[in-house]
TORKOL-4160 file (C-alpha; in steps of 0.2 Angstrom, whole numbers, padded with zeros to 4 digits, m for minus):
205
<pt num="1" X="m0044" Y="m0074" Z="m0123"/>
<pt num="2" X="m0060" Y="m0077" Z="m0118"/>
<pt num="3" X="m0070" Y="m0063" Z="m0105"/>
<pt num="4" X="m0071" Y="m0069" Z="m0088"/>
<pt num="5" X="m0085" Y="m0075" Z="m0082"/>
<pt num="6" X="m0097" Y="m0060" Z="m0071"/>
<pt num="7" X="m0105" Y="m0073" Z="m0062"/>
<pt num="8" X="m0106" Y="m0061" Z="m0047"/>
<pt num="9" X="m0114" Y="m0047" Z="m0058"/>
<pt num="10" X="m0114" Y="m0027" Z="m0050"/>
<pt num="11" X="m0131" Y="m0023" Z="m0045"/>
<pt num="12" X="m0131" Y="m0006" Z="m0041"/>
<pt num="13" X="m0123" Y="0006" Z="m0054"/>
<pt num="14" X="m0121" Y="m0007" Z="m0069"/>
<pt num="15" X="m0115" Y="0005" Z="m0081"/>
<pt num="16" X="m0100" Y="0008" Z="m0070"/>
<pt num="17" X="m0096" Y="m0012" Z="m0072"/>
<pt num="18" X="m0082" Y="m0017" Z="m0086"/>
<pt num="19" X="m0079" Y="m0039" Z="m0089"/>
<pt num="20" X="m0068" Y="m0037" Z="m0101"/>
<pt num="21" X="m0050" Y="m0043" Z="m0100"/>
<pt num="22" X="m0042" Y="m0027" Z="m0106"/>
<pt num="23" X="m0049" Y="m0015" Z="m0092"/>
<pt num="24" X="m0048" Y="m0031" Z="m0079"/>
<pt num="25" X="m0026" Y="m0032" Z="m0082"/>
<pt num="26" X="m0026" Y="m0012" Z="m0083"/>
<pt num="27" X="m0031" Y="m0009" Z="m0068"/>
<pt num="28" X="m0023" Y="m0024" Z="m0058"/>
<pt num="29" X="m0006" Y="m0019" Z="m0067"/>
<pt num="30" X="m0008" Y="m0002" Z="m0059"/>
<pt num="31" X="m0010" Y="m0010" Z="m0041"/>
<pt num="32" X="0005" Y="m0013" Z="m0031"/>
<pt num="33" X="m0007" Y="m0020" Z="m0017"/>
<pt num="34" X="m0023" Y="m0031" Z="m0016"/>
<pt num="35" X="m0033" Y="m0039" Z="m0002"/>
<pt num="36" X="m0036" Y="m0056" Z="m0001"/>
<pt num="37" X="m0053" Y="m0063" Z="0006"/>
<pt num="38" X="m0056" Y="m0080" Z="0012"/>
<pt num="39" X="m0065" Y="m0089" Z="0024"/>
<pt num="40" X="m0058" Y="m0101" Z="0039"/>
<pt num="41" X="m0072" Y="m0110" Z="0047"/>
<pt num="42" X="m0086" Y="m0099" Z="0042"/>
<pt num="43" X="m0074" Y="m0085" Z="0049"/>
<pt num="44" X="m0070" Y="m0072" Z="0035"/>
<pt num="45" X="m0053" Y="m0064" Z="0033"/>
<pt num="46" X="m0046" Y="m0050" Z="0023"/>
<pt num="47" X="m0028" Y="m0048" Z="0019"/>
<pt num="48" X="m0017" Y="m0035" Z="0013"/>
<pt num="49" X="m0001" Y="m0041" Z="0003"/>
<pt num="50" X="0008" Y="m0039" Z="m0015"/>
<pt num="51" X="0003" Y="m0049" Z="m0028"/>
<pt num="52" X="0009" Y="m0054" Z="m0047"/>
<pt num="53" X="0000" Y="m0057" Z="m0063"/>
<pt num="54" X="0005" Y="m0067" Z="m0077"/>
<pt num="55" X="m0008" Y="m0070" Z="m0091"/>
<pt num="56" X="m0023" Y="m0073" Z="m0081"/>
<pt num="57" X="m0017" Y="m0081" Z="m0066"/>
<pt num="58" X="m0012" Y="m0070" Z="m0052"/>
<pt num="59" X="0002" Y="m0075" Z="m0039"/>
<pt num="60" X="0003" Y="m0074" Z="m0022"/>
<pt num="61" X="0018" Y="m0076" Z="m0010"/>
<pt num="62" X="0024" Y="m0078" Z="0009"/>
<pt num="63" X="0032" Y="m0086" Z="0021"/>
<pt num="64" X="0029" Y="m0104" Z="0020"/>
<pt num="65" X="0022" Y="m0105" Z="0039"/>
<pt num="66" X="0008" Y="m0092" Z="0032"/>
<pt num="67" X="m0007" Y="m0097" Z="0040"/>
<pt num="68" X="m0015" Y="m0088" Z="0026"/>
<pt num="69" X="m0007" Y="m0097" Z="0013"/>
<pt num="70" X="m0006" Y="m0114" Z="0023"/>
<pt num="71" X="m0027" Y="m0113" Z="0021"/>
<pt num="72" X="m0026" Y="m0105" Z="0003"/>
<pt num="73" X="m0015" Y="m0120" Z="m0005"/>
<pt num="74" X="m0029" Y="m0132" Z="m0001"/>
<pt num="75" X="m0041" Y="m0124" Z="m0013"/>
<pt num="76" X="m0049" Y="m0113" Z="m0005"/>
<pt num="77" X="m0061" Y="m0102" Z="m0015"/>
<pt num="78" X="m0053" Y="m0084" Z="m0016"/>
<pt num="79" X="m0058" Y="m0066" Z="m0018"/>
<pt num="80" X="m0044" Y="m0054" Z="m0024"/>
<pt num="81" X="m0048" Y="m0037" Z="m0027"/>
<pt num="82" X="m0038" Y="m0022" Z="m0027"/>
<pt num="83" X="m0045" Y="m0002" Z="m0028"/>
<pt num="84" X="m0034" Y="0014" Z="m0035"/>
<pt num="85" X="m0042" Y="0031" Z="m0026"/>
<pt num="86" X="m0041" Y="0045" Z="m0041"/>
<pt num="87" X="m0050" Y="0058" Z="m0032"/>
<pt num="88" X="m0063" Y="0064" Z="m0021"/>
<pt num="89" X="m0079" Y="0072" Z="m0028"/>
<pt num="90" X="m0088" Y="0087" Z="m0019"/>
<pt num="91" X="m0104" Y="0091" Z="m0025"/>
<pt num="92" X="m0118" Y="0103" Z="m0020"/>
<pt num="93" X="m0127" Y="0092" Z="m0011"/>
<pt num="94" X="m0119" Y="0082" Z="0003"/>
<pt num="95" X="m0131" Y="0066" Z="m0003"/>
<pt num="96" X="m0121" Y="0067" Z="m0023"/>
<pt num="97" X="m0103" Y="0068" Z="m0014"/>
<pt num="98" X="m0093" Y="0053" Z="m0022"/>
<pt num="99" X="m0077" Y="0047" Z="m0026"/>
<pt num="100" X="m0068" Y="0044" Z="m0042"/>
<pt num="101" X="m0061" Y="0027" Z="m0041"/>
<pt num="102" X="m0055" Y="0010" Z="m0053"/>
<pt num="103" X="m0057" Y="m0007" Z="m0045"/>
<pt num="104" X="m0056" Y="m0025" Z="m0048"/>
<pt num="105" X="m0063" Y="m0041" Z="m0040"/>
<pt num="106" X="m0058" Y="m0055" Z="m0047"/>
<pt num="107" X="m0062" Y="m0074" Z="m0040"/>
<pt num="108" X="m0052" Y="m0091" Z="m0039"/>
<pt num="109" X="m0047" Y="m0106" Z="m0033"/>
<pt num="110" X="m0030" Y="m0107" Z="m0025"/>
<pt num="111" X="m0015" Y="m0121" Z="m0029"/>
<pt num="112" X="0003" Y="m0120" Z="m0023"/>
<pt num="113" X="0015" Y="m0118" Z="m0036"/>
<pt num="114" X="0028" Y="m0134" Z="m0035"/>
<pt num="115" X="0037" Y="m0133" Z="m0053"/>
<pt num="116" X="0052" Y="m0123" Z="m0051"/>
<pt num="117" X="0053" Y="m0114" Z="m0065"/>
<pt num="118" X="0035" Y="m0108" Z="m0060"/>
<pt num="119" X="0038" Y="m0101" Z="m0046"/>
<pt num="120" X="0055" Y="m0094" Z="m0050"/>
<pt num="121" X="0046" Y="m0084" Z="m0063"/>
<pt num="122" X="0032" Y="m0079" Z="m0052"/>
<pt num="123" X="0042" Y="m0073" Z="m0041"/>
<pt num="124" X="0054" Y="m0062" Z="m0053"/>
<pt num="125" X="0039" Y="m0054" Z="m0058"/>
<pt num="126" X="0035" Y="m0052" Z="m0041"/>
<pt num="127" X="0054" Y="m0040" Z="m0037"/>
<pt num="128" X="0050" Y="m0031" Z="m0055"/>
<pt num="129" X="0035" Y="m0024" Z="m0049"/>
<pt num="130" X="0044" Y="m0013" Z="m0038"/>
<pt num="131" X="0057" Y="m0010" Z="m0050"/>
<pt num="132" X="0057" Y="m0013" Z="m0068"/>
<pt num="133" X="0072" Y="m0026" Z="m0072"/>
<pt num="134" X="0075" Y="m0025" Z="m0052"/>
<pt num="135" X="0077" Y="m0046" Z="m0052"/>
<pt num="136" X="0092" Y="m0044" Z="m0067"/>
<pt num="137" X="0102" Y="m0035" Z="m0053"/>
<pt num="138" X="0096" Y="m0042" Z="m0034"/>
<pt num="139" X="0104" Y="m0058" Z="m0028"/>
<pt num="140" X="0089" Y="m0071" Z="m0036"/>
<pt num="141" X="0083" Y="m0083" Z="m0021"/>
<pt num="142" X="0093" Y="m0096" Z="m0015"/>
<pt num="143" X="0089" Y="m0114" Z="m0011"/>
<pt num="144" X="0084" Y="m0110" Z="0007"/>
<pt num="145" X="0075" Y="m0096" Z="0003"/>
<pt num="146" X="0065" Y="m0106" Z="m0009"/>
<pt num="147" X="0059" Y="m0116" Z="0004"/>
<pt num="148" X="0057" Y="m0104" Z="0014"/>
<pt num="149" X="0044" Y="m0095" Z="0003"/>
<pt num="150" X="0028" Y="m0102" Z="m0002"/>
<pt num="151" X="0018" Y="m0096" Z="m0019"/>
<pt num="152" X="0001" Y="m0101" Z="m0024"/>
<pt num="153" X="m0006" Y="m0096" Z="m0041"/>
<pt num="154" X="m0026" Y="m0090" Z="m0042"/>
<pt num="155" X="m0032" Y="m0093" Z="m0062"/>
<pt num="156" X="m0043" Y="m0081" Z="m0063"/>
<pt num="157" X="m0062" Y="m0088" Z="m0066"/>
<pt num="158" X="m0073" Y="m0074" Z="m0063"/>
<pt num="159" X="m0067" Y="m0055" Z="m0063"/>
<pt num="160" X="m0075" Y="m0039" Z="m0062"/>
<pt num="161" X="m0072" Y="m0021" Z="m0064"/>
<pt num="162" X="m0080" Y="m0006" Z="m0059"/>
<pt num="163" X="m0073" Y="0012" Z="m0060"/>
<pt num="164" X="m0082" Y="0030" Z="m0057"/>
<pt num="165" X="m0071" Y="0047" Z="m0066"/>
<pt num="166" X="m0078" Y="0063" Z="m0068"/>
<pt num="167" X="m0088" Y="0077" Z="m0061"/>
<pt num="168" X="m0102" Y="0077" Z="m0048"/>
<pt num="169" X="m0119" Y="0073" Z="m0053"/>
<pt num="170" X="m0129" Y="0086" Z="m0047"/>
<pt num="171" X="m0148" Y="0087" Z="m0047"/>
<pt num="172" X="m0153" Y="0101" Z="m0060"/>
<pt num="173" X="m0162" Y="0112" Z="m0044"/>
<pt num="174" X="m0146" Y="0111" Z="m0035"/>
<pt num="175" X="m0134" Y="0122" Z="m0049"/>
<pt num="176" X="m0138" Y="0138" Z="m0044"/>
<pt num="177" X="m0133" Y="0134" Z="m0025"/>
<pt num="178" X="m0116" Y="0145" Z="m0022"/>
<pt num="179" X="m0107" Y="0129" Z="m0017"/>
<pt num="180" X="m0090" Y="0125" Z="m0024"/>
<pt num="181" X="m0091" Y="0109" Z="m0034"/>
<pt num="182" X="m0079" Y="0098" Z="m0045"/>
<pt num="183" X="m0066" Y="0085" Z="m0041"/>
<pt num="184" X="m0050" Y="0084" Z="m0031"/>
<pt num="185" X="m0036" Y="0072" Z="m0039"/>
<pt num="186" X="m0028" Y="0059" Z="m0031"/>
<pt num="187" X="m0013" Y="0052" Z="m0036"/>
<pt num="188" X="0003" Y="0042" Z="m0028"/>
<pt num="189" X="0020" Y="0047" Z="m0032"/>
<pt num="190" X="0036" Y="0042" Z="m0029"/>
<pt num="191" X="0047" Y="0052" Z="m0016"/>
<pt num="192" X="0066" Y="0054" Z="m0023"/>
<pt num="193" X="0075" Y="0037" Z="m0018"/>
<pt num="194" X="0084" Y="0036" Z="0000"/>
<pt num="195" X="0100" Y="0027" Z="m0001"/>
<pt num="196" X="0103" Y="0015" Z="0009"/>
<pt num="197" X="0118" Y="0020" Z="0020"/>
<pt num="198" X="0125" Y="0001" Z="0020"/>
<pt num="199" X="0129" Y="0004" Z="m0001"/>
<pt num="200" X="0147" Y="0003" Z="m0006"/>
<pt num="201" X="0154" Y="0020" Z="m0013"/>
<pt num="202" X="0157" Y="0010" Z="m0028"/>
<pt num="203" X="0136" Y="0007" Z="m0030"/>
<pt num="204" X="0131" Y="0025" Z="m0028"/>
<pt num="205" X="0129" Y="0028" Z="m0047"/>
């Protein structure tokens, strides 16, 4: 596969910038989340929502009276980006305190996926991303729900990533301050599973 294109190329910080497909799926595979930016009559919004990929087209999906998505399936251009937080960074200085972070922004135009077998798919990628294999046990969509649900694909065109790790950068007169300094990870974790209370006896396992 080709890189995608860095049209929109970082400015500030350059050497924290990564193009290349590799770093690009790594760190949208770890995301659970995105936002989605697009603009309605000059007026720009920013969504939260859960998103697939597959290859280098990411899927999204809603209810098919989405306004959102009503707007999106007629090609509107379309920024998706997502952020993982890894920790904050506390230097010596208040002016080097940072924070260590992976991020993606990758850019498209929206389509509505028709073909069945499309969106099926999109969407059982979709239910595994909660839980691996989760779409070989859950009940798969009906013919109602399928209409009810509308899914639009975004082939990625242009994607970047930029990404800060490690300690604070410090200015050398600044060492010697008595100042604690270094990083505080950040992580999210799972909680133990809740059952839900509605389970027969016979599904506890």
């Amino acid at each position: 596969m080709d890189a995608p294109h860095a049209e929109r190329a970082l400015v500030r910080r350059d050497d924290r910038a990564a193009y290349d497909w590799a770093t690009i799926f790594a760190i949208l595979d770890d995301a659970l989340l995105c936002h989605v930016g697009f603009s309605v009559e000059g007026q720009v919004f920013v969504l939260p929502m859960a998103f697939a990929r597959i290859g280098e087209t990411l899927y999204l999906h809603g209810g098919a009276a989405s306004r959102m998505l009503k707007v999106l399936r007629k090609g509107a251009p379309v920024c998706v980006t997502v952020t993982h937080l890894d920790g904050l960074v506390l230097a010596r200085s208040a002016f080097h305190h940072s924070m260590n972070y992976r991020s993606v922004a990758a850019f498209g135009t929206a389509r509505e996926v028709i073909d069945a077998d499309e969106k099926a798919r999109a969407l059982e990628v979709l239910v595994d991303r909660m839980d691996p294999d989760r779409s070989k046990v859950a009940r798969a969509p009906n013919a109602r729900e399928l209409a009810l649900t509308r899914v639009l694909a975004v082939p990625i065109e242009e994607a970047s990533a930029k990404s800060r790790r490690g300690p604070p950068i410090d200015d050398a007169e600044d060492m010697a301050l008595d100042v604690w300094a270094g990083e505080v990870p950040l992580r999210l974790v799972a909680s133990e599973r809740v059952r839900d209370g509605a389970v027969p006896r016979a599904n506890l396992a």
